[in-house]
N, C-alpha and C positions, 0 to 999 in steps of 0.2 A: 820384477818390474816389467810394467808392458811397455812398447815402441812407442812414442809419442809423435800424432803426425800434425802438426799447421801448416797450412798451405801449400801441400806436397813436400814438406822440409820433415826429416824424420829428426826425433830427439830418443834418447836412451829412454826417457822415461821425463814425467810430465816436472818433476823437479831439477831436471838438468834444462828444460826450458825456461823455468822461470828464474833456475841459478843464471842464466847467458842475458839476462833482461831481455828477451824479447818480446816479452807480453808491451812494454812498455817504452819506446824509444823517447819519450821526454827528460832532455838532459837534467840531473839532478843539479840544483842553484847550487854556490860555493858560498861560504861562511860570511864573505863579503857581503854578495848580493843577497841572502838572507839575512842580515844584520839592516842593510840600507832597509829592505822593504818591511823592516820592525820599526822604522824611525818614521816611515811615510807611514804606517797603522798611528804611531801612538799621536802624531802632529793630525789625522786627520778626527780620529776618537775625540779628539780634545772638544771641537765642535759639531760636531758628528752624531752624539749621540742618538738623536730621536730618528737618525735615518737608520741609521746601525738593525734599531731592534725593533722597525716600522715593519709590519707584517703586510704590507701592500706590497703586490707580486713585480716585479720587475719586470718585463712581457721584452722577450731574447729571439729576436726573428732571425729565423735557419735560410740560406740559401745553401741549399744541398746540388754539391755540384759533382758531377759520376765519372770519372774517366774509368772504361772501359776499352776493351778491345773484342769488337763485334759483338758476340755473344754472351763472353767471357765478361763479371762484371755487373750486370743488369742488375737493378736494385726496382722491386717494383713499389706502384702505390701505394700499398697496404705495407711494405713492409717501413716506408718511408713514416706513415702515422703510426705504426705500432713503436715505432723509433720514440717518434714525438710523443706518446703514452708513457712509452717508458721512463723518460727525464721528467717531464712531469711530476710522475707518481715520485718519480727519485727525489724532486728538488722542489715540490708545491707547497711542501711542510715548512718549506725556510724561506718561502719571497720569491723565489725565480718559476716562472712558466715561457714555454717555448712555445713553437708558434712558425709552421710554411711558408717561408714569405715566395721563395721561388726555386724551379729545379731546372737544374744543367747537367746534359751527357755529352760528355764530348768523348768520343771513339777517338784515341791518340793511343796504338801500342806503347810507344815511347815512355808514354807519361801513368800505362797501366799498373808499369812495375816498380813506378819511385821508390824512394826509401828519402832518408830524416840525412838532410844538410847534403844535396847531392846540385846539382847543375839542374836536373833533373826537376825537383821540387819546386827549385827557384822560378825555372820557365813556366809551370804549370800552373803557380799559383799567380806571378803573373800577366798572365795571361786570362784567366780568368777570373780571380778574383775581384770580387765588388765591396765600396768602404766599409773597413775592419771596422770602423768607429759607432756603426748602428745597427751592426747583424755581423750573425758570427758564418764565415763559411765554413762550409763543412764537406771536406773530401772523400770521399769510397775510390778504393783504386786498389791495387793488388802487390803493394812491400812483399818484398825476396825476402829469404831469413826465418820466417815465421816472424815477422815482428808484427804486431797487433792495429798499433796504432803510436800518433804520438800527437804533442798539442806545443803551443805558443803560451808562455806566461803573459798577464798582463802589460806590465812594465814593458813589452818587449815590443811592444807595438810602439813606442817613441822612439825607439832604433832600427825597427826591421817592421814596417807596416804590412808591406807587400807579402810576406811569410804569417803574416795573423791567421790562429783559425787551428782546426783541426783534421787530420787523416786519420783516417780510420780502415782496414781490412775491408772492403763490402761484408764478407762474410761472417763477419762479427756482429750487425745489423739484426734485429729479430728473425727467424726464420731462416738464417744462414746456414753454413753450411761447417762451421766450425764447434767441433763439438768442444762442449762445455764451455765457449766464448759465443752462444749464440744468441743470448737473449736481451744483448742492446746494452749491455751495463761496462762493456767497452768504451763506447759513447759519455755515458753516466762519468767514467775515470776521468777520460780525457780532458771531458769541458769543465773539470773540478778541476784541472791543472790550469785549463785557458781563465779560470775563474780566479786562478791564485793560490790553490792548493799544494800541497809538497805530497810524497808520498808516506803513509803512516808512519813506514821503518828507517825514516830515512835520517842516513848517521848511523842508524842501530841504537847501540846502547851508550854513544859514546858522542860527544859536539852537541848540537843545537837541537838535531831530531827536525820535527816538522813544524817545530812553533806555535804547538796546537798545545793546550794545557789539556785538554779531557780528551786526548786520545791516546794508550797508553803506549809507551817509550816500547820497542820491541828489537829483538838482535837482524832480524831480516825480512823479507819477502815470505810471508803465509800461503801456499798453493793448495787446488783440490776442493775440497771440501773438511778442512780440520774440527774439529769437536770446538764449539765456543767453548764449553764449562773447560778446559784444558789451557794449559800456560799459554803455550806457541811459541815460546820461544821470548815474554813477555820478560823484560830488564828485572822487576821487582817478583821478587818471588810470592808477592800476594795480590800481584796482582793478573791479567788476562789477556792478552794479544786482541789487538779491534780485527778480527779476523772476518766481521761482516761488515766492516767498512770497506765504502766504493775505492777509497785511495789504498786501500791494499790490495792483495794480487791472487785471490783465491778464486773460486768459480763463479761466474754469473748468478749460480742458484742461491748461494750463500749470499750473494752483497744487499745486505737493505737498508744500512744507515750512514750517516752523515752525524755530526755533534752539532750541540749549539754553538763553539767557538768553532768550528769550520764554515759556519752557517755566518756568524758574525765578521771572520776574515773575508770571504766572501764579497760580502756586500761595503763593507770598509774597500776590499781592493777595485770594485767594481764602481765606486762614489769616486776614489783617485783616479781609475788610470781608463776607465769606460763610463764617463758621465753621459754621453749622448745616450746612454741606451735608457736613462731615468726618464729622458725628457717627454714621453708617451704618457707619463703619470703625473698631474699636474699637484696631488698630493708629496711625491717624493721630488720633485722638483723643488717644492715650497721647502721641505726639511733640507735640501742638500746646500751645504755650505763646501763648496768645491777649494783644495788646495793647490798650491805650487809642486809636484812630485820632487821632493830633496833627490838631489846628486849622490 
């Protein structure tokens, strides 16, 4: 096995990285809070339907905001659109387009090295974030650890607004500088989490999983590049690990799909718990029948 290196952090090898979850600091939900947020899907589906499977895009404006320390950090214009290409091509197929609404650098050593649930985070976000409820912020900053990145679930903005939004490595951005996390599908994870997504293995083969019916049940995290035609590690033995799905943890070169019921959670969690961002589409406006989010 060769030396695995993220962000000057050495690992034994690129599987004991992604055994430590660092690719991924978004805390996995508990049985609980997956259970509630099946009860808010099935009470919104009830009326919901023609928004659900409206193929009119959803238009998700990015305030990309940089903390840096001088040099260290810098995220340029091209790589910023190639970003916004990227989710695009990722998420065009299912309703969602993204979109530059505004960019901020703020030079804060302090704030270059955050990491997920720290003192740290809390002041940075803020400080400069602007309303979670009609644009998603989106952070580049430099987590110790090798940790990638990490994101805010829906629901979680009617408890912790200020914390809405996602962090991301700079170097995980198109053109970075992290090998085999560098081609923007970091991003692509993330705002699948900030969207309401779980990750593919999650549970493994055993409790709830990710609540997604067409992606198949799997014992853990898929790293590298693994053979699709191959188990992975897949609960049924006839069946195949979604080993090029975004919500699992293999190389940026391998992610190219989403499911229909990821595509359908989606936009169900985005009708409950992110209606301001429909409001731009006077078509999906007319379809949404907004609920009460159950306790």
């Amino acid at each position: 096995m060769t030396e695995f290196m993220i962000n000057n952090v050495a690992f034994k090898d690129q599987a004991t990285f992604i055994r430590q979850g660092r690719r991924c600091a978004t805390p996995e939900p508990n049985a609980l809070q997956a259970n509630r947020i099946s009860r808010n899907r099935s009470a919104f589906r009830a009326s919901n339907a023609e928004f659900i499977s409206s193929s009119e895009q959803i238009i998700i404006p990015i305030r990309f905001i940089h903390i840096v320390d001088g040099a260290n950090g810098q995220v340029s214009d091209q790589q910023r659109k190639d970003q916004v290409k990227v989710l695009n091509d990722a998420y065009g197929g299912f309703g969602f387009s993204f979109e530059i609404k505004d960019v901020v650098v703020e030079d804060n050593p302090l704030w270059f090295g955050v990491d997920f649930d720290t003192p740290e985070e809390v002041q940075m976000k803020t400080a400069l974030q602007e309303d979670p409820t009609i644009q998603l912020n989106f952070y580049t900053a430099n987590p110790s650890g090798g940790t990638l990145g990490w994101a805010t679930f829906p629901w979680e903005i009617a408890i912790n607004p200020q914390l809405d939004g996602v962090v991301l490595l700079s170097g995980t951005l198109p053109g970075g500088n992290v090998a085999n996390f560098n081609l923007g599908h970091t991003a692509t994870h993330e705002i699948g989490h900030w969207l309401g997504l779980f990750h593919t293995f999650q549970g493994g083969c055993n409790g709830i999983g990710d609540v997604i019916g067409d992606t198949v049940a799997h014992s853990g995290p898929n790293f590298g590049t693994p053979d699709p035609d191959d188990r992975n590690g897949a609960c049924s033995p006839s069946e195949k690990a979604p080993v090029q799905n975004f919500m699992n943890y293999t190389n940026d070169s391998l992610m190219t799909e989403f499911t229909f019921q990821q595509k359908q959670r989606m936009r169900e969690l985005i009708g409950i718990f992110r209606p301001k961002l429909i409001e731009r589409s006077e078509t999906l406006r007319s379809l949404l029948h907004p609920i009460t989010p159950l306790a």
